[in-house]
Each structure stands twice: as C-alpha cells, then as structure tokens.
C-alpha atoms as one frame of an Amber mdcrd trajectory, in Angstrom:
protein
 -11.978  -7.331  33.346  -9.630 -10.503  33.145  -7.831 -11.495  36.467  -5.748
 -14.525  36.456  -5.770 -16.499  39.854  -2.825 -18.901  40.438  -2.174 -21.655
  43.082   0.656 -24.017  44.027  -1.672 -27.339  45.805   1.969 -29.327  45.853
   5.724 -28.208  44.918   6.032 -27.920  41.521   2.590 -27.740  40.430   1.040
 -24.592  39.741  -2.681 -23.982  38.735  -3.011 -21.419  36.823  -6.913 -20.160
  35.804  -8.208 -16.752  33.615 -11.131 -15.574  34.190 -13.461 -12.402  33.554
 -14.858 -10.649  36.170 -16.922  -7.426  36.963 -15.180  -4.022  37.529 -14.840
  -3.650  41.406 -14.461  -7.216  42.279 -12.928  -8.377  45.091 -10.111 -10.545
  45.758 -12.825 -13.045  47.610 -15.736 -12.109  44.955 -12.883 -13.801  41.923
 -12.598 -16.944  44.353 -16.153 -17.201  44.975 -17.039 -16.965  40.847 -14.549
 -20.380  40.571 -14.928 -23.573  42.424 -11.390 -23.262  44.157 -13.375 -22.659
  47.288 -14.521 -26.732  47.184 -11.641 -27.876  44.893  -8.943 -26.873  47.223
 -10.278 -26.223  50.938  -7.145 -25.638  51.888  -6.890 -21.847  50.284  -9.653
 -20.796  53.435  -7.667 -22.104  56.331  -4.830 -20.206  57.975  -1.901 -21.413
  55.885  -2.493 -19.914  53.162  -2.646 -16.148  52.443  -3.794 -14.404  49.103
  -1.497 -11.692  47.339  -1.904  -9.920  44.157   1.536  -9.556  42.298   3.231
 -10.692  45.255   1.940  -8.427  47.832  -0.195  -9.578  50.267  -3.730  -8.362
  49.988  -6.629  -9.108  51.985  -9.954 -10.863  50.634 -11.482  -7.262  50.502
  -8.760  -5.864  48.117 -10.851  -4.292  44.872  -8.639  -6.120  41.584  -7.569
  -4.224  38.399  -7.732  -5.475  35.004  -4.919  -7.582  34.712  -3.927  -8.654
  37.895  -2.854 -11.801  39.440  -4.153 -13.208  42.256  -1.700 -15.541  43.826
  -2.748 -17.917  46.769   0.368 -18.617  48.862   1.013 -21.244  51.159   3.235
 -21.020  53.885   6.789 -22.305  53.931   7.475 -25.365  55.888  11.565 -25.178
  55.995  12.929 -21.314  56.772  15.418 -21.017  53.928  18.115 -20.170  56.417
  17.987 -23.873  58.432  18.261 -25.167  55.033  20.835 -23.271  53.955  22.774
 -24.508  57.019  21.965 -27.919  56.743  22.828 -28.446  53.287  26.215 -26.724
  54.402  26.674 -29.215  57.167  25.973 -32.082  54.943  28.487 -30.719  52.017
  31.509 -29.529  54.255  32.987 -26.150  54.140  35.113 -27.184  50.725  32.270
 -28.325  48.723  30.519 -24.454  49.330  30.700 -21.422  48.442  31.660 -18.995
  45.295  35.397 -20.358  44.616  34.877 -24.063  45.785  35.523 -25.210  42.393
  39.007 -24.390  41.500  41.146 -24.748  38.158  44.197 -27.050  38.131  47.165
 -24.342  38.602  45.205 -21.415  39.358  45.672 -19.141  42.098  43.327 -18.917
  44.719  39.791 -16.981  44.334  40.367 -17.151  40.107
C-alpha cells in the first residue's frame, strides 16, 4: 500500500517521501523502512510528535492505503504572544478588519 510520510526539518521546507509498504504497517514500521530515523534524529526525541492527516497518532497506529504520515514539530512562539506582539509593534490603527479606510467613506465601509 503507498503511504506518503512528510516532514518540516526548518520553516519552509517540507520533505515530502512515497513509499510502498506492507498491509498492517505501522506508523514506526514506515519510519523504520526509510532512513529518516539517521537522516533526521530529531523526529525520535520529544519535540516532535507523528500524526496521520493531522491527528495525532502514536508509533503503533496500523496505516491505510493512502495515508499521510506527518511528523510535527512543536511550535516555538504560541500564536497568541505573537499575535499581541505584532499588535504592539503596529499600533491599534494599523490593525484590524477596517484599518484601511477609503478617502470619504464612512466608517466600517
């Protein structure tokens, strides 16, 4: 059956690899048949989780034909500190759905 395992090693770079495996495989089986294991050590530490469409799955999870096996790392900003730091560094006028107004217009058009 044909799996697809994908991993993001640095922001915006994905590696993406096919491969054909036997039916029952497991989620740690498909690594083991690739040399991701030596390639990027990282994937086996704590950081990093595996999922399978997006939901996290754990290295015993049997795959289906056609699934995708995602290795995710962890996030190093939480989106909301971001979000409120890019705020803080735009002001409260530069933000937001009607910041950018038409000459004349009335307000929230």
């Amino acid at each position: 059956m044909n799996v697809t395992l994908l991993y993001a090693p640095a922001p915006r770079v994905v590696v993406e690899l096919k491969c054909l495996v036997a039916e029952g495989c497991t989620a740690k089986e498909a690594v083991a048949l690739t040399d991701w294991a030596k390639r990027y050590p990282e994937i086996n530490g704590p950081l990093v989780f595996m999922s399978v469409w997006g939901r996290k799955v754990d290295g015993d999870a049997v795959l289906r034909e056609g699934d995708r096996l995602e290795f995710c790392r962890a996030l190093r900003v939480d989106p909301k500190v971001a979000r409120r730091e890019r705020f803080v560094g735009q002001g409260a006028r530069g933000t937001g759905l009607f910041a950018q107004r038409r000459p004349g217009s009335k307000a929230g058009y």
